[in-house]
N, C-alpha and C positions, 0 to 999 in steps of 0.2 A: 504494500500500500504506500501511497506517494508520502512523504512529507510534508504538508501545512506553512507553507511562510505565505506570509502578506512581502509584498517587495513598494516599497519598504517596510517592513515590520514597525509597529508602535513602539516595541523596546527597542528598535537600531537609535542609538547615539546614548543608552545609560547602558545596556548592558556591553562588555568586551566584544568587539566582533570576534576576536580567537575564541571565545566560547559558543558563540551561534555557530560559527565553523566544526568545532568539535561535536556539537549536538549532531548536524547535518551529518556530519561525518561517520559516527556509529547510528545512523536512522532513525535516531528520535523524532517524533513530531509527530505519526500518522494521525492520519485525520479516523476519526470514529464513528460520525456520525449521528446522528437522533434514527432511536428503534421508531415502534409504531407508535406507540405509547407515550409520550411525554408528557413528562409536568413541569410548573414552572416552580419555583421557592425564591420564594423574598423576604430576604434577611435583615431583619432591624432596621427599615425604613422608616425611622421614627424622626421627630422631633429635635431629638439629643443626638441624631449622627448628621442632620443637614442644617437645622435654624442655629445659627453663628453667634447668638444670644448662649451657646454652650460651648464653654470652652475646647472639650475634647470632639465637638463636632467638627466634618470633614468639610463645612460652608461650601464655598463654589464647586467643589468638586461633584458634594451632594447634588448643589442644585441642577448643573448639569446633566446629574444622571436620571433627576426623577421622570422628565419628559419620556425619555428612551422607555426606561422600565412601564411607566404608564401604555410606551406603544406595544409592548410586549404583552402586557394583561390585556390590552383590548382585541389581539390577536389570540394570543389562550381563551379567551371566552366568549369569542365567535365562533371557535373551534372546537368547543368542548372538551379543552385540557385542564386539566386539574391545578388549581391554583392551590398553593401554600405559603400562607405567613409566616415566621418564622421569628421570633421578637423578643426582646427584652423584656419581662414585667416587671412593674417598679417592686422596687427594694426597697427595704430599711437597712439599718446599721446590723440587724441581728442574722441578716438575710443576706450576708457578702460571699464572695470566693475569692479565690486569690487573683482576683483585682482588683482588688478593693489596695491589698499591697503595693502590687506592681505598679498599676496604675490608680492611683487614687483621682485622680480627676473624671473618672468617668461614674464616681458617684458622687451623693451630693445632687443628685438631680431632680429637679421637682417632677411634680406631677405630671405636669403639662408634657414635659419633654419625653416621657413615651407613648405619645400620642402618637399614632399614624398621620400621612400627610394626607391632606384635602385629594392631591391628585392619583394620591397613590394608596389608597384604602383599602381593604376588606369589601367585599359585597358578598351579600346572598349565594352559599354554594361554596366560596373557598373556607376554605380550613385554617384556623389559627391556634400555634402550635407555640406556647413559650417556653423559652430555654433557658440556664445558666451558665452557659460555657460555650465557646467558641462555635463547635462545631451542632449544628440543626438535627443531628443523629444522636447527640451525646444524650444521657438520658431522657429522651422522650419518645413518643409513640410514631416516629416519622415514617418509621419502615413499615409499621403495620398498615399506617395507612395507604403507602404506596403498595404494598403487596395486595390490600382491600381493590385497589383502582387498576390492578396488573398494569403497574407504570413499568416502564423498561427505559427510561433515558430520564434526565434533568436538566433544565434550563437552572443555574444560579443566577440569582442575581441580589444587590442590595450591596451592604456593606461590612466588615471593611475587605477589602482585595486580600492585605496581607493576613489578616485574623479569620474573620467568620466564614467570608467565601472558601478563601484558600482551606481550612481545616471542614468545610463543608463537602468542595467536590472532592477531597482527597478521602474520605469516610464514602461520597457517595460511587467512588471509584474501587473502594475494598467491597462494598457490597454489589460489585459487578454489573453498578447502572452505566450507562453510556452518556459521561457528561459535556455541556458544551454550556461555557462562561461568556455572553455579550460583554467585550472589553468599553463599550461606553455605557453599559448600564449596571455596572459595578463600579465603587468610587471607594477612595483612602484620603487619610489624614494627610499622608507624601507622597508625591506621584514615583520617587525611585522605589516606594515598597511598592506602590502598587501595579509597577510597569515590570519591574524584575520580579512578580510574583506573578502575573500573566504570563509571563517568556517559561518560568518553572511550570504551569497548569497547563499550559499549549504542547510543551517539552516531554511530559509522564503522566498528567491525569484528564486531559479532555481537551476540549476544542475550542480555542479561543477564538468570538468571530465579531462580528459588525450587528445591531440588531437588525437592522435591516435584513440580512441574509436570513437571521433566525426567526424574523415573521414571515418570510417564506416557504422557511422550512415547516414551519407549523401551521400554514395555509392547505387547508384541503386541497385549494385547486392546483398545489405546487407539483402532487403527485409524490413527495418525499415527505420522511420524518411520519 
């Protein structure tokens, strides 16, 4: 199966070209596809990782991506793909993990800010699924529910690239789903985690692509996915 590069790649000018070379070189990258099956999951699109009134929010980066990810949900549910949230629910001080250490600024957060956004909400029919820890698999019901909906592939999306996504497609890639990451509708706090963390998820765990291409792929009339 071919290798996967965009020409120019998004990571060409942060990552080493001697290491893009070396990937190409032992044939990492194949492209995987989306099964018949797909769903999407959207990761902590909240309040506290795009409105810039919070310190540890990703601001521009967020707001950039929420349009994209809104065109993706409006494509999953004209299609009959399975939507999943995937989100933080608020905290108190007796209700931390160890972020609370590492990163203390991402609590301390009011109410307000795990709020979903306007454009990018929950509707009738998707599934909201909250989590304590990076990854959307890590104790919670996620897999049952995709094995309930006989999903075979997943669209990631949401935030952060380096954290939730990245520890998301790499769980949903040991459970032998078929993943593929829209690099504009995934956002970070620094664009070198978040662009050198694409180049690794493109590289060993799934298909880094354009939304655009992935609302096609998720179009009935596309014939794919």
């Amino acid at each position: 199966m071919a290798t996967q590069e965009s020409s120019p790649a998004i990571w060409d000018g942060v990552v080493d070209p001697a290491d893009i070379a070396q990937y190409a070189k032992i044939g990492f990258g194949a492209r995987g596809g989306l099964g018949s099956r797909p769903a999407i999951v959207v990761i902590d699109v909240q309040e506290r990782t795009v409105n810039e009134r919070y310190p540890a929010s990703c601001g521009e980066a967020g707001r950039a991506a929420v349009p994209k990810i809104a065109a993706l949900l409006d494509a999953a549910r004209s299609n009959d793909v399975p939507v999943f949230f995937v989100y933080v629910a608020p905290k108190d001080t007796s209700d931390s993990t160890r972020f609370a250490a590492k990163m203390p600024s991402l609590h301390g957060v009011d109410q307000a800010g795990y709020d979903f956004l306007t454009e990018v909400s929950p509707q009738p029919g998707d599934v909201l699924i909250p989590k304590r820890q990076p990854s959307a698999f890590f104790g919670t019901p996620l897999v049952s529910y995709l094995v309930d909906r006989k999903v075979d592939s997943l669209v990631v999306t949401g935030a952060t690239t380096s954290g939730c996504v990245r520890a998301t497609a790499i769980d949903a890639f040991s459970y032998g789903y078929q993943v593929a990451v829209p690099h504009d509708a995934v956002f970070d706090r620094v664009r070198t985690s978040h662009l050198v963390n694409l180049f690794d998820i493109q590289h060993k765990y799934g298909d880094v692509l354009e939304t655009a291409e992935l609302q096609r792929l998720l179009s009935r009339d596309s014939g794919e996915g």
